[in-house]
Rosetta silent file (secondary structure, phi, psi, omega in degrees, C-alpha in Angstrom):
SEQUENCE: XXXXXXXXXXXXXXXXXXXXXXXXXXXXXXXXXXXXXXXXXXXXXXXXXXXXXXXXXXXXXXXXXXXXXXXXXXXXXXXXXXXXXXXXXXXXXXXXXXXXXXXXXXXXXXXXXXXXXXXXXXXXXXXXXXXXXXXXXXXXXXXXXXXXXXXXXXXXXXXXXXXXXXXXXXXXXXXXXXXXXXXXXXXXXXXXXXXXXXXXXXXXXXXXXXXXXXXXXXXXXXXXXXXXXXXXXXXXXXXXXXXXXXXX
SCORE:     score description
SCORE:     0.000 S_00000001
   1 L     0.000  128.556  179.893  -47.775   -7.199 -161.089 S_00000001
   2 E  -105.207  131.257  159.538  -46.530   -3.927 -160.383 S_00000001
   3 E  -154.472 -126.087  176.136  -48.528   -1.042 -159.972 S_00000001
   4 E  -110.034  128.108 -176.268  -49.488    2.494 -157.523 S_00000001
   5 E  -132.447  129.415  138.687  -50.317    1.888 -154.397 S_00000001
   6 L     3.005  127.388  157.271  -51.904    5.180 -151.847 S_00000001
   7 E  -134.882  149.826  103.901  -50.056    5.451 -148.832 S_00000001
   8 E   -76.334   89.448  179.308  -50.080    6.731 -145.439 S_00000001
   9 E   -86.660   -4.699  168.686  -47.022    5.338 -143.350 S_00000001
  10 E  -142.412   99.667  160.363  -47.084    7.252 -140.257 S_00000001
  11 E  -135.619  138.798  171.277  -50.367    7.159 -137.899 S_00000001
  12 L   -73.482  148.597  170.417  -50.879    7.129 -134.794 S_00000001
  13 L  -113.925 -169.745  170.037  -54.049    5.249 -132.417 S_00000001
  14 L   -41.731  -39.787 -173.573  -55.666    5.404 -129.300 S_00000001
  15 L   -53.905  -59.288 -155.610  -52.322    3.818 -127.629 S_00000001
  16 L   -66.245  136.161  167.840  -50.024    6.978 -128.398 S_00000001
  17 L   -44.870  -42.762 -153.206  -50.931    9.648 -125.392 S_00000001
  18 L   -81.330  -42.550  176.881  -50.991   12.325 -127.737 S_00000001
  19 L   -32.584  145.433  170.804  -53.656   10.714 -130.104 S_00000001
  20 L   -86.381  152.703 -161.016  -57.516   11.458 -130.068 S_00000001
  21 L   -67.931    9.210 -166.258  -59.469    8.427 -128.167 S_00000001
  22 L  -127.742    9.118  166.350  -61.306    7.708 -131.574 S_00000001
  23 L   -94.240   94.911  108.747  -58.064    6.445 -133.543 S_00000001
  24 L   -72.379  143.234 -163.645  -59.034    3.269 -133.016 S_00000001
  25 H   -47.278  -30.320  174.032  -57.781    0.391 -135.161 S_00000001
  26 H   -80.822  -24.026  179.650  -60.997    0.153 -136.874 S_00000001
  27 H   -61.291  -45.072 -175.526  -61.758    4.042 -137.259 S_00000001
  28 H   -48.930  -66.272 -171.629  -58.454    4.187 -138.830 S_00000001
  29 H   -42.451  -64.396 -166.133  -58.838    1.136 -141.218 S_00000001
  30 H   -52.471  -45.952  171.687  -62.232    2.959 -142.267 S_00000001
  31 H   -64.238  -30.252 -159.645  -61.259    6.430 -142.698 S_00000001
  32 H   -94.413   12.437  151.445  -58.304    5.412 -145.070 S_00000001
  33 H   -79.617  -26.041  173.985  -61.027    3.315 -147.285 S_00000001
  34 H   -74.797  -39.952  142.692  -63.067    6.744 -147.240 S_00000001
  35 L  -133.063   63.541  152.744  -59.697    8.148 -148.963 S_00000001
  36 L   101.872  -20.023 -145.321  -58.909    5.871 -151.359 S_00000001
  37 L   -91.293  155.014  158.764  -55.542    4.867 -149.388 S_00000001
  38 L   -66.259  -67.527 -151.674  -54.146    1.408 -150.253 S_00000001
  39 E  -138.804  101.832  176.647  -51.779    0.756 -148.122 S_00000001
  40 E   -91.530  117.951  167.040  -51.414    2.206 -144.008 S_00000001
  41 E   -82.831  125.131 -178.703  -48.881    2.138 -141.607 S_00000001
  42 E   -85.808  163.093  170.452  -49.955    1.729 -137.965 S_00000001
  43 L  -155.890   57.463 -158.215  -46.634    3.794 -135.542 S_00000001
  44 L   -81.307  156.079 -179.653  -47.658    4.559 -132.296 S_00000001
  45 E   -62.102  120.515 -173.342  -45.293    5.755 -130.090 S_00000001
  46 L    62.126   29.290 -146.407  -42.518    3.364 -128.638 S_00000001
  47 L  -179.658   79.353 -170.554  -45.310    0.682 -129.293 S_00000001
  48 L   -80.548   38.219 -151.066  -46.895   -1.950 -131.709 S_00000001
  49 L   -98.799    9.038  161.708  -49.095   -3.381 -129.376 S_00000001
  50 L  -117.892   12.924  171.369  -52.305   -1.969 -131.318 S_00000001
  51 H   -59.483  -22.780 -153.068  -50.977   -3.521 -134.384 S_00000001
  52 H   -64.954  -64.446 -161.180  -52.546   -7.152 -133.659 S_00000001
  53 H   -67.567  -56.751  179.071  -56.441   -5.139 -134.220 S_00000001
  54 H   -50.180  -86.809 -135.222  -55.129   -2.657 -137.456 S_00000001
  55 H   -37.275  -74.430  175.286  -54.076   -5.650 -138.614 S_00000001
  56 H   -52.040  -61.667  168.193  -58.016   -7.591 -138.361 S_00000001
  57 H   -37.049  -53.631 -155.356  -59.326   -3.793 -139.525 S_00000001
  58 H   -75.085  -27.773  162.187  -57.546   -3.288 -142.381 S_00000001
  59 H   -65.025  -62.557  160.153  -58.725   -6.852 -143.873 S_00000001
  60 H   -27.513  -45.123  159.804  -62.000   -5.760 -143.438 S_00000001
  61 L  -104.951   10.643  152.008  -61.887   -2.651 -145.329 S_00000001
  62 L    68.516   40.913  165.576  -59.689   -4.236 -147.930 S_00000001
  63 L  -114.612  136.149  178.300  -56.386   -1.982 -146.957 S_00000001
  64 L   -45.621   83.044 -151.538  -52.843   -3.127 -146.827 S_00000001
  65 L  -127.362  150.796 -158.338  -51.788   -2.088 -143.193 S_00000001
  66 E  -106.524  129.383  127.760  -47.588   -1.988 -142.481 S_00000001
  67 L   -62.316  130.137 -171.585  -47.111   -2.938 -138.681 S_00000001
  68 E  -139.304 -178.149  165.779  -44.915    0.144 -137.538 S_00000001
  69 E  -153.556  172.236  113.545  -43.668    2.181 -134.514 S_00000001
  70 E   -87.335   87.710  177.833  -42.384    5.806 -133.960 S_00000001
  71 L   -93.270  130.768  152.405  -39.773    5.169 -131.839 S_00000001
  72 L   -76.762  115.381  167.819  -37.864    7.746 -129.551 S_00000001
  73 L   -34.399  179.499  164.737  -33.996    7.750 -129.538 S_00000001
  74 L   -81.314  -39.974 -170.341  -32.387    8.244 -126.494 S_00000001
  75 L   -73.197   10.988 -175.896  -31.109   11.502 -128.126 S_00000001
  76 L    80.780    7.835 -170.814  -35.698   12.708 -128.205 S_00000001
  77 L  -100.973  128.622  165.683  -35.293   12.129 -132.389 S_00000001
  78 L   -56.812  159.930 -153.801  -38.283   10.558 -133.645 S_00000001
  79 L   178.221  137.043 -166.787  -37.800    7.450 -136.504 S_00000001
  80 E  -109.326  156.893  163.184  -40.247    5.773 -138.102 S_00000001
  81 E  -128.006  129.882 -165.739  -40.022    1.895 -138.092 S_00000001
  82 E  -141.584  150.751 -163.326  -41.637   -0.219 -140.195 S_00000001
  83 L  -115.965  139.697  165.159  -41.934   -4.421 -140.591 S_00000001
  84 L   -83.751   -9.043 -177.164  -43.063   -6.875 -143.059 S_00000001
  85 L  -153.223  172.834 -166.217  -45.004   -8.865 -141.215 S_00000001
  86 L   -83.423  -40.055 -161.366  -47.056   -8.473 -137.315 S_00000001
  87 H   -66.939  -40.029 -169.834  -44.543  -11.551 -135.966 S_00000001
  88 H   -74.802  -11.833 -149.778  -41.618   -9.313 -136.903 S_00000001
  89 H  -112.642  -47.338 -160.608  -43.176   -5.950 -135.661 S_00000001
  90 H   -80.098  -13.723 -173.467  -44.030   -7.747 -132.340 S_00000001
  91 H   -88.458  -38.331  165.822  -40.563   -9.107 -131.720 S_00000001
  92 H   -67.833  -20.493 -165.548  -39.292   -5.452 -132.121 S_00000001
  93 H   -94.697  -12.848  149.116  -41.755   -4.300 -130.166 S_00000001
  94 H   -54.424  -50.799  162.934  -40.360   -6.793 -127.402 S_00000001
  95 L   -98.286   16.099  140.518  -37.138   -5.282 -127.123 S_00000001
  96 L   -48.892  -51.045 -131.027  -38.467   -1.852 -126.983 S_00000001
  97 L   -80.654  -15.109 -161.971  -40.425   -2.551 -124.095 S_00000001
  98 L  -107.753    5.683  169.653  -36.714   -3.644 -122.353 S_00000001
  99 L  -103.286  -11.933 -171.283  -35.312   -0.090 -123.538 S_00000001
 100 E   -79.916  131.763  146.200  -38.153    2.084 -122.395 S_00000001
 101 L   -99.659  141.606 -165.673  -38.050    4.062 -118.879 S_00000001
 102 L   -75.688  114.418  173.602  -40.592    3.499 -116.618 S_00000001
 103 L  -129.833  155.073  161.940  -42.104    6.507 -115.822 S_00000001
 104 E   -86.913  150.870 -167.857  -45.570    6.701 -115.270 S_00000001
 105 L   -79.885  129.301  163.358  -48.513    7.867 -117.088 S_00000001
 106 L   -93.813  101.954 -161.516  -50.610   10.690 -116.254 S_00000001
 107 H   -70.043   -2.172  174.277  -53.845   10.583 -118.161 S_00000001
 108 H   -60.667  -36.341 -151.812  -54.549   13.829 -116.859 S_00000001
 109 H  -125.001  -79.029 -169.151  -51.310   15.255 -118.533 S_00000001
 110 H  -112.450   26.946  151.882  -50.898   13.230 -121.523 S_00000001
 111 L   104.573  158.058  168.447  -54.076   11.583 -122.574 S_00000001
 112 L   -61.205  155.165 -161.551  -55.079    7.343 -122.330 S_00000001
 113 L  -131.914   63.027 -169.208  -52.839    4.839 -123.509 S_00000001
 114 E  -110.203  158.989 -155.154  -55.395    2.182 -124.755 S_00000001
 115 E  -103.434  168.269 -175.101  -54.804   -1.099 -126.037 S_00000001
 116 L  -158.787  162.372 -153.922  -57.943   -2.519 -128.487 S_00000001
 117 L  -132.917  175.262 -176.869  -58.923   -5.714 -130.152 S_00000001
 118 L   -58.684   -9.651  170.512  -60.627   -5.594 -133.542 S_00000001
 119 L   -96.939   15.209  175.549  -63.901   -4.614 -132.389 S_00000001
 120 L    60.706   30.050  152.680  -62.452   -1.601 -131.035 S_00000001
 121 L   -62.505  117.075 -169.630  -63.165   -2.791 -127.683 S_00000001
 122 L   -82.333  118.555 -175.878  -60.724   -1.448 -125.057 S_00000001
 123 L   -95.918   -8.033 -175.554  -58.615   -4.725 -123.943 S_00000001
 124 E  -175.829 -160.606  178.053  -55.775   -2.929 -121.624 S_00000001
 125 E  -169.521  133.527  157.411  -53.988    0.579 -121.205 S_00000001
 126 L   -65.689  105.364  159.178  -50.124    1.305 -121.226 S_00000001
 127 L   -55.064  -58.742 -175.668  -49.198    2.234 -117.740 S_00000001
 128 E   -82.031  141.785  169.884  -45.869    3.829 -118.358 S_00000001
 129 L   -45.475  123.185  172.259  -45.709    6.829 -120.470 S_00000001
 130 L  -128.016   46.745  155.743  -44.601    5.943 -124.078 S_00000001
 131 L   -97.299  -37.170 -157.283  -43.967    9.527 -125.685 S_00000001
 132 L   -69.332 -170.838 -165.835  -40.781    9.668 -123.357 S_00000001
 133 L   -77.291  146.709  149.471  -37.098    8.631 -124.621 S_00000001
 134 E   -74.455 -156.909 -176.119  -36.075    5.014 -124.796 S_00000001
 135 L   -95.861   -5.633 -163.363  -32.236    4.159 -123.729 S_00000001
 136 L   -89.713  137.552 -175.328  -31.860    3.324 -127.602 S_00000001
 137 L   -75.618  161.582  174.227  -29.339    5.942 -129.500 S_00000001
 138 L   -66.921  -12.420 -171.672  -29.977    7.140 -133.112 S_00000001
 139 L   -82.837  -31.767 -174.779  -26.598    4.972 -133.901 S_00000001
 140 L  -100.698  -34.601  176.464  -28.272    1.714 -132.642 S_00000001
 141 H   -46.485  -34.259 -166.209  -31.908    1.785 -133.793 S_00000001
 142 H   -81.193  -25.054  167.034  -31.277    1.487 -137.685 S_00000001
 143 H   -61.585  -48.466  151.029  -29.353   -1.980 -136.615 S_00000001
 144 H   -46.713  -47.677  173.302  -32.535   -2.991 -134.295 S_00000001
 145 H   -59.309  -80.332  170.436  -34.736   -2.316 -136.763 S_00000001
 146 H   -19.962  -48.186  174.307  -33.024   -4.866 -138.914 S_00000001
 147 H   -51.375  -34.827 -125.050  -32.298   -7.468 -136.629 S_00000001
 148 H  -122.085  -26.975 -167.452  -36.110   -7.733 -136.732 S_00000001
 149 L    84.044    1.737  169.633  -36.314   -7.540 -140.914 S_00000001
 150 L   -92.506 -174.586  169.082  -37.592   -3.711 -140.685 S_00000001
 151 E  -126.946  146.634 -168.553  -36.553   -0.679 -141.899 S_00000001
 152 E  -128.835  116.623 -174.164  -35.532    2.512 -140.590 S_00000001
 153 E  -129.236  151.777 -166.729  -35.858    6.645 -141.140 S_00000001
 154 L   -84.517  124.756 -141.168  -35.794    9.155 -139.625 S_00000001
 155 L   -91.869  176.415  166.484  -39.477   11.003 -139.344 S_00000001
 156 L    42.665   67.704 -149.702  -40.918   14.614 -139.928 S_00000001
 157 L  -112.699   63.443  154.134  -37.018   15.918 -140.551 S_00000001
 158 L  -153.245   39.945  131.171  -38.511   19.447 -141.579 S_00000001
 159 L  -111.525  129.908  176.170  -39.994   19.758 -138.071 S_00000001
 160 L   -37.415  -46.997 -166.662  -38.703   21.713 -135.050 S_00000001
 161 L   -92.370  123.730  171.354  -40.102   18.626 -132.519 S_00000001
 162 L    39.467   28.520 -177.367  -38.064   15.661 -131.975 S_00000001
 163 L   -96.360  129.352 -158.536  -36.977   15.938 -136.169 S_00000001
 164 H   -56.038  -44.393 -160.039  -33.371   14.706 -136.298 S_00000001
 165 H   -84.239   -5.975  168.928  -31.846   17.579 -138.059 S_00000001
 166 H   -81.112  -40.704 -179.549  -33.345   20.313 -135.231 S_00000001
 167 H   -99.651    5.353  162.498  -31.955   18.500 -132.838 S_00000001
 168 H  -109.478   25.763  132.245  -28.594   17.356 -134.096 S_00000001
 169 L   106.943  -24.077  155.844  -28.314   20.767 -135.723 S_00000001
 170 L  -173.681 -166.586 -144.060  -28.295   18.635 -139.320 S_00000001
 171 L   -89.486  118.057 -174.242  -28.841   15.408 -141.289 S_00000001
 172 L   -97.904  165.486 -171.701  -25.732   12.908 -140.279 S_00000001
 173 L   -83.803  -36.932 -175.100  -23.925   10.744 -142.743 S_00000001
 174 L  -136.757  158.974  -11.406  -23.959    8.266 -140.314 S_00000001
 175 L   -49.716  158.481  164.048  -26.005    6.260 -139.333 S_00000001
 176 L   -72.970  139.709  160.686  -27.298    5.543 -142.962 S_00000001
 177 L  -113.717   75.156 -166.254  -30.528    6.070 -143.261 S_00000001
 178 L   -35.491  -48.956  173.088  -32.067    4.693 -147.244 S_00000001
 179 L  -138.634 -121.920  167.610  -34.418    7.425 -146.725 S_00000001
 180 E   171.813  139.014 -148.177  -36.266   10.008 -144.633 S_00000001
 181 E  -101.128  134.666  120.107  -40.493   11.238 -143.977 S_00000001
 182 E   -68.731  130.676  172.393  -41.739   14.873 -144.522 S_00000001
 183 L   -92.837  -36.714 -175.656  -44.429   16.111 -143.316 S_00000001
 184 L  -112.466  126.110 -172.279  -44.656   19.366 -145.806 S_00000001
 185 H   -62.261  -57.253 -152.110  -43.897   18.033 -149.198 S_00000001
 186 H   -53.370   11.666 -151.329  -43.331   22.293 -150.558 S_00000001
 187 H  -124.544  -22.409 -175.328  -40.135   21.611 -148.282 S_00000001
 188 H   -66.677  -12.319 -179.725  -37.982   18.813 -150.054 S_00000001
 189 H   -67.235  -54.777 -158.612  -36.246   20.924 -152.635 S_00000001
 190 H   -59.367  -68.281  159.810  -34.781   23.413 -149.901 S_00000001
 191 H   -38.186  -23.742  145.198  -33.652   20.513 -148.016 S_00000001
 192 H   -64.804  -55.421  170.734  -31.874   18.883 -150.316 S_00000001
 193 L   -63.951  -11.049 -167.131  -30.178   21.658 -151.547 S_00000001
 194 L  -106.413  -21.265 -177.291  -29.021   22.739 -147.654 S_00000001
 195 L  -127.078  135.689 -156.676  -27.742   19.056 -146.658 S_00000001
 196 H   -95.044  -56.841  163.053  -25.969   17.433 -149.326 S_00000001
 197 H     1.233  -57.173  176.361  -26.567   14.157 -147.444 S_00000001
 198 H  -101.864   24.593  164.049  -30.391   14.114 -148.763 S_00000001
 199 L   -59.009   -9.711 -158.556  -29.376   15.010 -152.554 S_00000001
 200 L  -142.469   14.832 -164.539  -29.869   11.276 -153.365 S_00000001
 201 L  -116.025  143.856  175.252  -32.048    9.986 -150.763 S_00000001
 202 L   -79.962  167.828  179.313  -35.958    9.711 -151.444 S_00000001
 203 E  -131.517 -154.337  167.217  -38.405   10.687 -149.253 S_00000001
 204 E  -148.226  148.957 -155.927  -41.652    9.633 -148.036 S_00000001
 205 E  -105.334  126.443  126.680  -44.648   11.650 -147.449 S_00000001
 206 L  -137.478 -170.790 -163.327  -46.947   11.106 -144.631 S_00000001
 207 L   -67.092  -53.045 -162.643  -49.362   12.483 -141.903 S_00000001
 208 L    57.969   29.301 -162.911  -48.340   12.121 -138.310 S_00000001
 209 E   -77.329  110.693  178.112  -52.233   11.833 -137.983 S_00000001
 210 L   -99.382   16.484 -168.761  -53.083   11.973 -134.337 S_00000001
 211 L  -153.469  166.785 -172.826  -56.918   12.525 -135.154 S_00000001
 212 H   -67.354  -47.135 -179.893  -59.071   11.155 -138.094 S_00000001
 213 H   -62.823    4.859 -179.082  -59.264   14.123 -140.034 S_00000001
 214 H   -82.303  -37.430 -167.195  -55.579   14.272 -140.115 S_00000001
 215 L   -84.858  130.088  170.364  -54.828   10.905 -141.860 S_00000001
 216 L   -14.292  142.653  146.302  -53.651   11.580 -145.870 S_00000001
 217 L  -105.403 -177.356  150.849  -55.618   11.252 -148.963 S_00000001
 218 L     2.957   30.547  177.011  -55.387    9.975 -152.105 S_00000001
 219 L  -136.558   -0.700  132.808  -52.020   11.958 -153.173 S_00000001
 220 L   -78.536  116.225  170.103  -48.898    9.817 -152.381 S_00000001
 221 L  -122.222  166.620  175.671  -47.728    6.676 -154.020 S_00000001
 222 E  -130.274  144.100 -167.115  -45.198    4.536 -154.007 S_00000001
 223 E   -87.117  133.459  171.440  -45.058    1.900 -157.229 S_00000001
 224 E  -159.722  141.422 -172.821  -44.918   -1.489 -155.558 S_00000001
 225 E  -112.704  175.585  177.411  -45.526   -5.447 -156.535 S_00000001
 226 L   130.748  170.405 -174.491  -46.681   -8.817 -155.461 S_00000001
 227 L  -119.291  -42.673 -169.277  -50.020  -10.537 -155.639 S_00000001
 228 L   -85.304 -175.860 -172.642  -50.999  -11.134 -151.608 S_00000001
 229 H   -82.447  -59.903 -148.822  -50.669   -8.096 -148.813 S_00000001
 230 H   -85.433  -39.768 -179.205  -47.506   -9.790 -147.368 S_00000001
 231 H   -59.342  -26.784  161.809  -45.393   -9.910 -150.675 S_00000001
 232 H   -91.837  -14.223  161.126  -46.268   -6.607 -150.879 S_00000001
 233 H   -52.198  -75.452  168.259  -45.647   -5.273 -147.634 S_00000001
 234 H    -6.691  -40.684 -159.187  -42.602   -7.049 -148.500 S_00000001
 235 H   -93.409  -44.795  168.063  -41.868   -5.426 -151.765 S_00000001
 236 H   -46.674  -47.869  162.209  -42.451   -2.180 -149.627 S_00000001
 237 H   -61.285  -46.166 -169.668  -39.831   -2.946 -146.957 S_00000001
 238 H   -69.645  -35.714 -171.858  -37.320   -3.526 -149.624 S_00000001
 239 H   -64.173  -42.627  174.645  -37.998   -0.952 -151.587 S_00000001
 240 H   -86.244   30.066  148.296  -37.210    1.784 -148.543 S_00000001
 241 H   -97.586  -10.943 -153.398  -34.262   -0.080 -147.500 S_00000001
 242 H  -119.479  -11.732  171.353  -32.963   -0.395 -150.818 S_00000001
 243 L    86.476    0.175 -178.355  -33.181    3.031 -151.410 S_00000001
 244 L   -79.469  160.958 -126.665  -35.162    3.311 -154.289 S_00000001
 245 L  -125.049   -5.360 -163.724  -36.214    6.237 -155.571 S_00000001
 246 L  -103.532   86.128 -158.715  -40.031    5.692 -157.159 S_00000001
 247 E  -167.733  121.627  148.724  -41.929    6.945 -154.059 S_00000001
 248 L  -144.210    0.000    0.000  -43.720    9.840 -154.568 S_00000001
């Protein structure tokens, strides 16, 4: 059965520094039943390690939820990553952790780093900072991602901060990238028309929500099938890897 499914693919929790202490995996799960959303990606920075609890939320509140990251290149460009399944999310999120440098975190300076179980219970905290860069280049990540069974794009590219084409000055041919996240929808025409690159590539819409009132409502879908959550997560991977174009 095919049909429209809600989405938000890029939010952040409590883990990412930057995040307010009240994205917790269940807060999350709840607001995006309050609008309507379907289907949620969790993508904290350089880090799925609050996916295990979104996961146990999002079953609860009868939402789809995408294990994810927002990983930093080595070059600072942000990328969204996203997995079909938590085993596959967690295995990438293994060989982050052996690309990351340790520097440490100052909650003072860039906020708690907490890890939570499904009762929103705080079970651990990320010592080392994970907004800075890993060692991995923008050339090697869409190949990681893979190794793993995800997919990989490049995030927010109509932002000044860590957005691939401010900081390589525009959109490269290579690596391929199947698609690539907005944050201001009014923006994809312009963009398309200035890099010939994205005349054919779709894009995906989401939030960057680092607070509740941030994460999407009801207004993006992407047409996707299957009868359980993992054939459709599934159906979901393939579809942005594959390049397809019925994402709106």
């Amino acid at each position: 059965m095919t049909g429209k499914y809600f989405y938000d693919l890029h939010i952040h929790s409590c883990l990412s520094p930057c995040a307010d202490d009240d994205m917790t995996p269940g807060d999350i799960a709840g607001m995006g039943a309050v609008a309507k959303l379907d289907i949620m990606a969790l993508t904290d920075h350089n880090s799925c390690k609050n996916c295990p609890a979104f996961f146990e939320a999002a079953k609860h509140y009868g939402i789809i939820p995408v294990p994810g990251m927002e990983l930093t290149t080595a070059e600072d460009i942000h990328l969204i990553c996203l997995f079909p399944s938590l085993e596959s999310a967690m295995s990438f999120d293994s060989e982050v952790d052996s690309k990351r440098i340790p520097i440490k975190n100052r909650t003072d300076i860039f906020g708690n780093q907490l890890i939570m179980n499904f009762a929103d219970e705080i079970i651990g905290e990320e010592e080392n900072l994970l907004s800075n860069a890993t060692v991995i280049s923008v050339e090697e990540a869409p190949g990681i991602a893979r190794k793993h069974g995800g997919v990989c794009y490049p995030a927010h590219i109509d932002r000044q901060a860590n957005g691939i084409i401010a900081v390589l000055g525009t959109f490269p041919e290579s690596p391929f990238f199947p698609c690539a996240e907005l944050h201001d929808k009014e923006k994809q025409a312009e963009l398309k028309s200035q890099y010939s690159v994205l005349a054919d590539k779709p894009f995906v819409f989401s939030s960057d929500a680092h607070s509740l009132w941030q994460i999407n409502g009801r207004e993006n879908f992407i047409e996707l099938c299957g009868e359980t959550p993992d054939e459709i997560r599934q159906t979901l991977i393939d579809k942005l890897k594959n390049n397809e174009r019925n994402i709106t």
